[in-house]
The first five atom37 places (N, CA, C, CB, O) and aatype in JSON, in Angstrom:
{
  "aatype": [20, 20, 20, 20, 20, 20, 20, 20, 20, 20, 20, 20, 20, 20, 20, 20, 20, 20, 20, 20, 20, 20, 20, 20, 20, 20, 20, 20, 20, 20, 20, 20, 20, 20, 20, 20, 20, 20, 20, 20, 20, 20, 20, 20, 20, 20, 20, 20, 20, 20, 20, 20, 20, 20, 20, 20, 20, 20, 20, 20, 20, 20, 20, 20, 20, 20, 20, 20, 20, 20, 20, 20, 20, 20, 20, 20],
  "atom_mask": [
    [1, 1, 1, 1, 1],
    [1, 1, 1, 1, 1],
    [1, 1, 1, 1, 1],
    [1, 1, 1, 1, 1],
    [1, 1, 1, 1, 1],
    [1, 1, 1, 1, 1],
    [1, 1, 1, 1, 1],
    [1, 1, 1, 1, 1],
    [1, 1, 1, 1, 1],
    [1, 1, 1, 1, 1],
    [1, 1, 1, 1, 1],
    [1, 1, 1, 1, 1],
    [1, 1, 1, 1, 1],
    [1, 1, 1, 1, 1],
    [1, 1, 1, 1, 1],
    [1, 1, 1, 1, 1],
    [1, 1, 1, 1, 1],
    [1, 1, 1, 1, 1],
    [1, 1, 1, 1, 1],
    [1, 1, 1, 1, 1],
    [1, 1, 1, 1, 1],
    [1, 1, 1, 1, 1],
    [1, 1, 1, 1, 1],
    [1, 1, 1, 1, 1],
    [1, 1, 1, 1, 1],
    [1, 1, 1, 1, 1],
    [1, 1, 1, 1, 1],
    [1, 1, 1, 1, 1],
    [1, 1, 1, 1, 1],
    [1, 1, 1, 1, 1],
    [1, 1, 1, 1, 1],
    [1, 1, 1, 1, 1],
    [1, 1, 1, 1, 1],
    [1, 1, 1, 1, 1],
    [1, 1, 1, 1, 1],
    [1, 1, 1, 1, 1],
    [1, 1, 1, 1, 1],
    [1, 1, 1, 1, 1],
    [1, 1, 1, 1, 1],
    [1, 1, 1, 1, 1],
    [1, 1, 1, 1, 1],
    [1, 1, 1, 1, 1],
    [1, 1, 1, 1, 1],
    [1, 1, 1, 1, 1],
    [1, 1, 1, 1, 1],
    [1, 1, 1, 1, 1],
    [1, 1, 1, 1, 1],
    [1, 1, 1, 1, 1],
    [1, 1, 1, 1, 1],
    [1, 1, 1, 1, 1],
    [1, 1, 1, 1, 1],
    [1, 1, 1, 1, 1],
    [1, 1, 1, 1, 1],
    [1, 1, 1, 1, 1],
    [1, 1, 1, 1, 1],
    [1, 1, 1, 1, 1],
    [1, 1, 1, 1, 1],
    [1, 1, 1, 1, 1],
    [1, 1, 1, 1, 1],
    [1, 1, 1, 1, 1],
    [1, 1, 1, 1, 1],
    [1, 1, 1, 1, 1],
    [1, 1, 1, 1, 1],
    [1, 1, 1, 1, 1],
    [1, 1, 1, 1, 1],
    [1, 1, 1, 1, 1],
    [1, 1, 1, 1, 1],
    [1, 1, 1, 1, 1],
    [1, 1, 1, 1, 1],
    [1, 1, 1, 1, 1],
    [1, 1, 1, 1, 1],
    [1, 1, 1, 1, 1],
    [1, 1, 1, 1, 1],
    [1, 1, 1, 1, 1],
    [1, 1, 1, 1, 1],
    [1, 1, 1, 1, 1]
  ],
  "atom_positions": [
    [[2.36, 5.04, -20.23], [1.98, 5.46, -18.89], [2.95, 4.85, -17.87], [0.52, 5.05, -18.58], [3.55, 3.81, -18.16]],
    [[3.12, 5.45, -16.73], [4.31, 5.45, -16.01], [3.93, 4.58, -14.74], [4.83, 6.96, -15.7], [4.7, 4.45, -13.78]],
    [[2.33, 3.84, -14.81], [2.11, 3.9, -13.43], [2.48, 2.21, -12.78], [0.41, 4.46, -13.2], [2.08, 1.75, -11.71]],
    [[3.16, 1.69, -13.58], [3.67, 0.47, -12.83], [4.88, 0.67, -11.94], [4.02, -0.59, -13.81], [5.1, 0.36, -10.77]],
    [[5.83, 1.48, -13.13], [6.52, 2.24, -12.41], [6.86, 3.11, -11.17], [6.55, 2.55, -12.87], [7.86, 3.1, -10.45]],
    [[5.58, 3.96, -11.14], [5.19, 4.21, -10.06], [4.94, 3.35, -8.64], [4.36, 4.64, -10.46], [5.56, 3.43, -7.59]],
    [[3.7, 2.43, -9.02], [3.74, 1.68, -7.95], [4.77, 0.8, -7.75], [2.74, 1.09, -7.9], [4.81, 0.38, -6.59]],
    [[5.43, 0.48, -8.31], [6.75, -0.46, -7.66], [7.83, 0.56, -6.63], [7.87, -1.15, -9.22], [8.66, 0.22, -5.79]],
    [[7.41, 1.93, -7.1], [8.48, 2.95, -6.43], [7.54, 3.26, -4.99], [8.86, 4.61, -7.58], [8.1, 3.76, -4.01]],
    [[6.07, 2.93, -4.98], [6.06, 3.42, -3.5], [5.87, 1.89, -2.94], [4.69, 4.69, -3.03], [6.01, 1.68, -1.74]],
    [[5.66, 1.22, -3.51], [5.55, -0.49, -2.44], [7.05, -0.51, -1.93], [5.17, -2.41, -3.61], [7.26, -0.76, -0.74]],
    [[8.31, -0.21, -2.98], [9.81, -0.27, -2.26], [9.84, 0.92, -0.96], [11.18, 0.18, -3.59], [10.47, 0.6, 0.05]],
    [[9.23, 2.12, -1.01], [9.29, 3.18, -0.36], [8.73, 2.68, 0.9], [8.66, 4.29, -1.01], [9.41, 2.12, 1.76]],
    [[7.12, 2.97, 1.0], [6.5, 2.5, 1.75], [6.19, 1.93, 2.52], [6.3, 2.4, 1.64], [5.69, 2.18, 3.62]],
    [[6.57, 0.69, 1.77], [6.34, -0.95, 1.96], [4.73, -1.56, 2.31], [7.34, -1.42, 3.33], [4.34, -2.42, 3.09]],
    [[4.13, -0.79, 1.46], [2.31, -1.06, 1.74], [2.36, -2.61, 0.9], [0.85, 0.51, 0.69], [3.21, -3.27, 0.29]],
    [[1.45, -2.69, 1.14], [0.48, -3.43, -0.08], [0.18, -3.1, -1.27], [-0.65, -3.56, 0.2], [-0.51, -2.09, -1.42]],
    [[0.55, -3.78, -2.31], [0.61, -2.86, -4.12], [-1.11, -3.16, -4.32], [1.99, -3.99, -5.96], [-1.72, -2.75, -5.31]],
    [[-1.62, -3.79, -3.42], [-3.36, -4.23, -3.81], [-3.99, -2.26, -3.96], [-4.49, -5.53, -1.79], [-4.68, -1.61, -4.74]],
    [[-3.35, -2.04, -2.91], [-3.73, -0.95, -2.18], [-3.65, 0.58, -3.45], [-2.55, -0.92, -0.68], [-4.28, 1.61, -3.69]],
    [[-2.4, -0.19, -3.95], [-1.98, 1.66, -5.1], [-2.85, 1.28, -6.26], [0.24, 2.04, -5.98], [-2.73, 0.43, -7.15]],
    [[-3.71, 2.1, -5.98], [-4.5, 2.36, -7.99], [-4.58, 3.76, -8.21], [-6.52, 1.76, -8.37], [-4.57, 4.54, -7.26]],
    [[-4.67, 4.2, -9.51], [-4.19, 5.73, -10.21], [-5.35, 6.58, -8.79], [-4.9, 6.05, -12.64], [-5.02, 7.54, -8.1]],
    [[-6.52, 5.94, -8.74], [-7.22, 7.17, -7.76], [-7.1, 6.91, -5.95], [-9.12, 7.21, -8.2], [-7.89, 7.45, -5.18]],
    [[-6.3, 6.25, -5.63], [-5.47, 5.96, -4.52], [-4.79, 7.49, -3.8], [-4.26, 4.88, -5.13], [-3.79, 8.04, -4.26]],
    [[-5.58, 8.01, -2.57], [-5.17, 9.31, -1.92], [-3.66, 8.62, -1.39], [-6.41, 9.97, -0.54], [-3.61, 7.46, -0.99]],
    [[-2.55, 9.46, -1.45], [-1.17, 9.26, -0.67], [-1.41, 9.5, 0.63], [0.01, 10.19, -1.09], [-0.45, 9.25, 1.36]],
    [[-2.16, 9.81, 1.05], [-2.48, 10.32, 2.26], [-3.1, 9.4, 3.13], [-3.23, 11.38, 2.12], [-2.57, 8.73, 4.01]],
    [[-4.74, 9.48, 2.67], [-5.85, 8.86, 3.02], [-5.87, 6.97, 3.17], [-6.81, 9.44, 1.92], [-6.22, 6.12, 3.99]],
    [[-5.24, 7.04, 1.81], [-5.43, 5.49, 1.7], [-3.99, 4.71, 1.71], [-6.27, 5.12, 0.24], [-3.93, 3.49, 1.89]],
    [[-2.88, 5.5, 1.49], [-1.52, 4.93, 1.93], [-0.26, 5.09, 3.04], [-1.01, 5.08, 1.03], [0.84, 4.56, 3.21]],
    [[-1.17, 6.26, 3.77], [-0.85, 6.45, 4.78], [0.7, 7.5, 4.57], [-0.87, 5.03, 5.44], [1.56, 7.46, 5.46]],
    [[0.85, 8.19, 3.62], [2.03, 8.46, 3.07], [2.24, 10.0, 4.09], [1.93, 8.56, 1.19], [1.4, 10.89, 4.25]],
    [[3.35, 9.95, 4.56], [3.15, 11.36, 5.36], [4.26, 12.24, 4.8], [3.31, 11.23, 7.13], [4.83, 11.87, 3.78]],
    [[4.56, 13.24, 5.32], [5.73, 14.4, 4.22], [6.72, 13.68, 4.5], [6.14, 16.26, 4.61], [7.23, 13.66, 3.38]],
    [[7.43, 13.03, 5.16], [9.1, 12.38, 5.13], [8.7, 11.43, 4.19], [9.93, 11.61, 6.69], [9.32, 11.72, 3.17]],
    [[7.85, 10.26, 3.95], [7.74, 9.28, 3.08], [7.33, 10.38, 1.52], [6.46, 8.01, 3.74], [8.1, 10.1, 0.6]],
    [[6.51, 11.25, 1.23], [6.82, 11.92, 0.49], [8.03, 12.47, -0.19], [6.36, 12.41, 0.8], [8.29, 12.44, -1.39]],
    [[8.76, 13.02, 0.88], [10.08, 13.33, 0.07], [10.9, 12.15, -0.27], [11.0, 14.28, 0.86], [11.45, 12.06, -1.37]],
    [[11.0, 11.2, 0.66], [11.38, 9.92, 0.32], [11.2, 9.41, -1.78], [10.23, 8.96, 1.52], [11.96, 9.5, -2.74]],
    [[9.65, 8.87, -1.58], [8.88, 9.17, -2.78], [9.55, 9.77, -3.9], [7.86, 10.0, -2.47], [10.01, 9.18, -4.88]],
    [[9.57, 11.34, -3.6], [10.18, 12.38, -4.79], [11.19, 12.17, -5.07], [10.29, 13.69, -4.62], [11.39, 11.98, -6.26]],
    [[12.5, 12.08, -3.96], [13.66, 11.56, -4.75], [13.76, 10.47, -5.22], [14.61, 11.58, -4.23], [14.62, 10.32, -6.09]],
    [[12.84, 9.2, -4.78], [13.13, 8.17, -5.75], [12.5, 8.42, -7.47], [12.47, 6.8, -5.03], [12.96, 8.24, -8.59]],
    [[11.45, 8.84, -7.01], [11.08, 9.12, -8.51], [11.8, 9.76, -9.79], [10.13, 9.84, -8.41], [11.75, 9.68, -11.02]],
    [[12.47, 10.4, -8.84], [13.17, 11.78, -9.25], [14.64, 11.1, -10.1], [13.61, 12.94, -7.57], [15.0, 11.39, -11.25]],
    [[15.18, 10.35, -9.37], [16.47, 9.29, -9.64], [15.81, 8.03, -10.32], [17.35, 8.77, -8.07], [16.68, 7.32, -10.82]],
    [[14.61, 7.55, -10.47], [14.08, 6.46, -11.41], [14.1, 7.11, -12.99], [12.42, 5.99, -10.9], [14.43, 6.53, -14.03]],
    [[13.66, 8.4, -12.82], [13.22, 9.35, -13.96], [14.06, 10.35, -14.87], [12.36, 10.15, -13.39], [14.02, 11.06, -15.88]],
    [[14.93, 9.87, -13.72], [15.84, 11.32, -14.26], [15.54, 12.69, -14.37], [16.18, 11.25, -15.48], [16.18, 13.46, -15.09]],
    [[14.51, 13.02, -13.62], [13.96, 14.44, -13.56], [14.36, 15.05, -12.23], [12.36, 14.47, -13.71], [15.18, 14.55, -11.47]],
    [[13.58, 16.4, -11.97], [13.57, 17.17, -11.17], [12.36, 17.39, -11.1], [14.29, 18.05, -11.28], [11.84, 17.99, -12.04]],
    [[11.39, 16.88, -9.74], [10.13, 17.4, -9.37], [10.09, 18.86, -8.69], [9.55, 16.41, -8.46], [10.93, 19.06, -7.81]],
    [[9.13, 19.98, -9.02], [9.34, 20.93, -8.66], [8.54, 21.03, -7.2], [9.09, 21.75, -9.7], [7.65, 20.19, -7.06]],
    [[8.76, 21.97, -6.08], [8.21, 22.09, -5.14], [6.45, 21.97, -5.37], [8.79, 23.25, -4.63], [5.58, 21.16, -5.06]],
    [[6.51, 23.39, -6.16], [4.86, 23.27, -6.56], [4.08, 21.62, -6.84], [4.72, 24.18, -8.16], [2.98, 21.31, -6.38]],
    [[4.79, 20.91, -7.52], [3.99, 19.94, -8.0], [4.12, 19.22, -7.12], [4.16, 19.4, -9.16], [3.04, 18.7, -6.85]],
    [[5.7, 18.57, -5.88], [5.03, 17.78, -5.41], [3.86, 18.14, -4.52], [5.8, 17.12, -4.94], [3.03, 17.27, -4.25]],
    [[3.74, 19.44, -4.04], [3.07, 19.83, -3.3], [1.16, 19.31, -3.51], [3.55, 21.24, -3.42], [0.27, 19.16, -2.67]],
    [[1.17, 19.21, -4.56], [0.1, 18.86, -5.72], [-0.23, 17.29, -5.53], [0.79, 19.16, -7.39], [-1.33, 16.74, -5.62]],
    [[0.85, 16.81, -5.29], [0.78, 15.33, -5.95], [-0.1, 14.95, -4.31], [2.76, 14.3, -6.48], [0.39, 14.93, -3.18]],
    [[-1.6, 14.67, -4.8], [-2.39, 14.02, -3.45], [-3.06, 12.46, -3.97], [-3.9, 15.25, -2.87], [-3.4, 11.58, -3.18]],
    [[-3.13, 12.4, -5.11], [-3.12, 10.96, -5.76], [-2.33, 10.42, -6.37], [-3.84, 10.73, -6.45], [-1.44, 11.12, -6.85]],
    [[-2.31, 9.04, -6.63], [-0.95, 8.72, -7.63], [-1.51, 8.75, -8.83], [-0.11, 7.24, -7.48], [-0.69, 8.52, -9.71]],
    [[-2.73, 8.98, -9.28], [-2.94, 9.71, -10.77], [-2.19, 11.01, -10.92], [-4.53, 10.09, -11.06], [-1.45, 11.18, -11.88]],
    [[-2.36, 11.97, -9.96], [-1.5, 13.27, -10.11], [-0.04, 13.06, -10.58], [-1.43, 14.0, -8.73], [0.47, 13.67, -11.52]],
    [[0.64, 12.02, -9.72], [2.46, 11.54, -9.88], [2.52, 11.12, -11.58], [3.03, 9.69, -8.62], [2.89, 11.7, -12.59]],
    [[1.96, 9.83, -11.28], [1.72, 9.61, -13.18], [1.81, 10.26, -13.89], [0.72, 9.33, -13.79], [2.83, 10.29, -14.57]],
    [[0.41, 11.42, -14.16], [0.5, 12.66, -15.1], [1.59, 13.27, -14.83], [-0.56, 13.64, -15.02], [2.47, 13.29, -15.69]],
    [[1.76, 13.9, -13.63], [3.0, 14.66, -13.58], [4.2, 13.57, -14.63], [3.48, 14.88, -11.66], [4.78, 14.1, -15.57]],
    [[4.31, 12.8, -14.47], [5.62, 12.36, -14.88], [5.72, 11.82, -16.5], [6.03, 11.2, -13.86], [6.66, 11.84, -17.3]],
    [[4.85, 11.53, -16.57], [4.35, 11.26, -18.15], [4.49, 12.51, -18.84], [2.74, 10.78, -18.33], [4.96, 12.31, -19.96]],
    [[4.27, 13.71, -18.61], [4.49, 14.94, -19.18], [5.92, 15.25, -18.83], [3.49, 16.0, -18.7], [6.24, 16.17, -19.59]],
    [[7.2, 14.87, -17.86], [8.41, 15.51, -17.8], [9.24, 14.9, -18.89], [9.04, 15.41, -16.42], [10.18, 15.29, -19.59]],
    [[8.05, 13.0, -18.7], [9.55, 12.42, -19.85], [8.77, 12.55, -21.22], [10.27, 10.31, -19.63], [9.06, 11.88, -22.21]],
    [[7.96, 13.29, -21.18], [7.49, 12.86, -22.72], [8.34, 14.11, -23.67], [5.41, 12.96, -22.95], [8.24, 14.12, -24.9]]
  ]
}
């Protein structure tokens, strides 16, 4: 599972509090994440991962359980 990973990529992004990121954590609601810190987000993920997030999904991604799964399925 990808999600340490994850949270180390939005505490660098962000710069929240890592208390704050757990898998059912809204990007929105509870991290305050708005569409520029989003795209921010995607390309780092994107260059941590070596993938390509598609529009559709980030569009999708409203928890960081969603990012996880999403990404656990590109590198698997």
């Amino acid at each position: 599972m990808s999600f340490e990973k994850v949270k180390e990529t939005i505490v660098e992004i962000i710069n929240c509090d890592e208390e704050k990121i757990t898998m059912d954590a809204s990007l929105k609601d509870d991290l305050g994440i708005d569409s520029l810190d989003a795209m921010e987000l995607s390309m780092a993920l994107e260059e941590a991962y070596n993938i390509t997030i598609e529009e559709e999904a980030l569009q999708d991604f409203d928890t960081v359980r969603k990012i996880v799964e999403y990404i656990d399925k590109q590198v698997a």
